[in-house]
N, C-alpha and C positions, 0 to 999 in steps of 0.2 A: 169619142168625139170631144171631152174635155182634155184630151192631153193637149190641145194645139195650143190652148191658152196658156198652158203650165209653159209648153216647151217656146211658146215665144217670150214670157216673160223670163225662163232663163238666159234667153237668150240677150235679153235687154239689160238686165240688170248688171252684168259687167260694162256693156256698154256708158250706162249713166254715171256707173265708178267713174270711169274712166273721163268722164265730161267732169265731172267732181272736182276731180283732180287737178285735168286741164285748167279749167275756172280758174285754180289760185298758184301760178307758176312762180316758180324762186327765183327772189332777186341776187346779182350778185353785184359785189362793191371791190373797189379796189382804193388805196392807197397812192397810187401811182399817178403823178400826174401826167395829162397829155401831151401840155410841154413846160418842161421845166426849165424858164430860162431865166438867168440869174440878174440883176440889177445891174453889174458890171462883170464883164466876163476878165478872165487875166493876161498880161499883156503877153506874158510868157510859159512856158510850163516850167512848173516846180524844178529843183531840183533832188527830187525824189518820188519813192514811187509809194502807192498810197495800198495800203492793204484794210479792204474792211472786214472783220474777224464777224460770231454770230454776235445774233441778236436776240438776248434773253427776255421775257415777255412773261406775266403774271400767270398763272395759271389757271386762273379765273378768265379770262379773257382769251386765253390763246384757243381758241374755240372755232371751227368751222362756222358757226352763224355767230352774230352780231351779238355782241353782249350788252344791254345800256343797263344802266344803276335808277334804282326806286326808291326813291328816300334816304333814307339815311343808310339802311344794311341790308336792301336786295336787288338782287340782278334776276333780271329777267331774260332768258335765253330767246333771238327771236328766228325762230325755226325755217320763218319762210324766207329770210334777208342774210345769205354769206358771203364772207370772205372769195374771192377767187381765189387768193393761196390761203394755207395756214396763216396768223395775222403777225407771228416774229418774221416771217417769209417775206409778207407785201411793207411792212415793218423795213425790214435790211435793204431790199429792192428800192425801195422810195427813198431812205432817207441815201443811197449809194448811189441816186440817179442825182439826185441835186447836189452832192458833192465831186462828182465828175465831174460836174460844168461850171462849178464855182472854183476849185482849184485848178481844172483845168488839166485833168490827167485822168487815167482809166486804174479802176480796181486791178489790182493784179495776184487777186487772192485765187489760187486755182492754178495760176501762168508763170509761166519761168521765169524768172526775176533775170534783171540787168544786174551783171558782176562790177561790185564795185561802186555801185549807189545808192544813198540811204535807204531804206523802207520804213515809211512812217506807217502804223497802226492805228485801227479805231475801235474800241470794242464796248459795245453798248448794252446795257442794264434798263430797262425800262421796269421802273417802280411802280407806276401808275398809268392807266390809259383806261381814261372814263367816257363815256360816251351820257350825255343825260338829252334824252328829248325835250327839246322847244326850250332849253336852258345853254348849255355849252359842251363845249371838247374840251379834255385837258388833258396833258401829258405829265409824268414827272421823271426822268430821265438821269441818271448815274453817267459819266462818259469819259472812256479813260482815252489817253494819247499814248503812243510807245515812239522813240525813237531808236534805229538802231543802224548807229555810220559806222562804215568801214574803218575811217578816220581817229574814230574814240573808241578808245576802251568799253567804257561807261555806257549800257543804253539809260535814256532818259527815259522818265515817263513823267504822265498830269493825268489827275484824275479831277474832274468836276462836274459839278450837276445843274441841272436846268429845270423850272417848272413853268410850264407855258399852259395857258389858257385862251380858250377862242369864244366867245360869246357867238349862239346862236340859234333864234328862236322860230327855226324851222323841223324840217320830218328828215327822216334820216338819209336822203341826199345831201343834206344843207350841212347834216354833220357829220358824213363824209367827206366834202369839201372841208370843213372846217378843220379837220385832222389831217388834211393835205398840205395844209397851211401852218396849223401847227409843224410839222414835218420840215417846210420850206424854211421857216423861223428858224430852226433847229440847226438846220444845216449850214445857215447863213451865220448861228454863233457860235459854233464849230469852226469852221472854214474861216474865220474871223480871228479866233483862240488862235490855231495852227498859225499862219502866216505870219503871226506873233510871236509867237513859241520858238519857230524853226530858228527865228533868226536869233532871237532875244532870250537866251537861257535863261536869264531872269522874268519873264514875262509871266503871269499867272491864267490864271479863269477871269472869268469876267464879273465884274464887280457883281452882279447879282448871284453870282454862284459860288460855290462853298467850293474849295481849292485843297488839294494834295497833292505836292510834285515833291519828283524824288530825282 
């Protein structure tokens, strides 16, 4: 007569697991904005096609959950809050959707290229990417250009770097948006350099950023 007791509290105790569990569901974040649209769009498309290459990302951070920083030298990994993609993934994705609509032309890394027309390259180093709650977002960013025309011999390259910061003294929605934006910044002095660049062989980085062209 005492087993009923035994056999329904077996019976229960996966059950309560299981509400356990339920109770604390994962959150997931993305990089990507909804819509990404740019201050001024272009009147014309480039003449060129735009390859965005990978995107290298700290090793510390490249993390299915959310990494933020604790003082001065610890990261705190936070188990219940991830990435949808890998975070070089939603990283390359985001900053390739805001340079689509700012230059004004589609990635064509993957697709048959046009015979015959430049391919301009992007290829991105991300040194830093700190996440600090109820403090800021910050990025610090390596970023090289390639050029390579039918036309010249020579391809060209620029190599320069950015370090962006977003102040924000919210929970980690607030700073997920806030690396959104960082991201948009980014893309906007990118896309700034280039149109520069293409035309003006002499044209460099931008004053705030540290310059190498060859």
């Amino acid at each position: 007569m005492k087993a009923k007791p035994l056999r329904a509290l077996a019976l229960f105790a996966p059950l309560a697991l299981l509400a356990a569990c339920a109770s604390a569901p994962t959150g997931y974040y993305t990089l990507l904005a909804p819509q990404a649209v740019p201050d001024r769009l272009p009147l014309s498309a480039p003449a060129y096609q735009f390859e965005m290459q990978q995107v290298r990302m700290p090793v510390q951070v490249d993390q299915p959950q959310l990494v933020v920083r604790q003082g001065q030298g610890s990261l705190a990994i936070l188990e219940g809050d991830r990435w949808g993609a890998p975070l070089a993934d939603e990283f390359h994705d985001a900053l390739t959707q805001r340079l689509e609509q700012r230059l004004g032309t589609r990635d064509v890394a993957g697709l048959p290229r046009a015979p015959g027309v430049a391919v301009l390259s992007l290829r991105t180093d991300v040194r830093r990417f700190e996440t600090v709650l109820g403090q800021y977002a910050l990025v610090d960013v390596v970023w090289s250009l390639g050029l390579s025309d039918p036309g010249t011999p020579q391809r060209r390259s620029l190599t320069c770097s950015t370090l962006l910061r977003q102040d924000s003294s919210g929970g980690l929605n607030e700073l997920v948006l806030a690396h959104q934006q960082l991201i948009d910044r980014l893309a906007m002095t990118i896309a700034g350099t280039i149109n520069h660049w293409v035309n003006d062989h002499t044209s460099t980085c931008p004053a705030v950023a540290g310059a190498k062209s060859a």
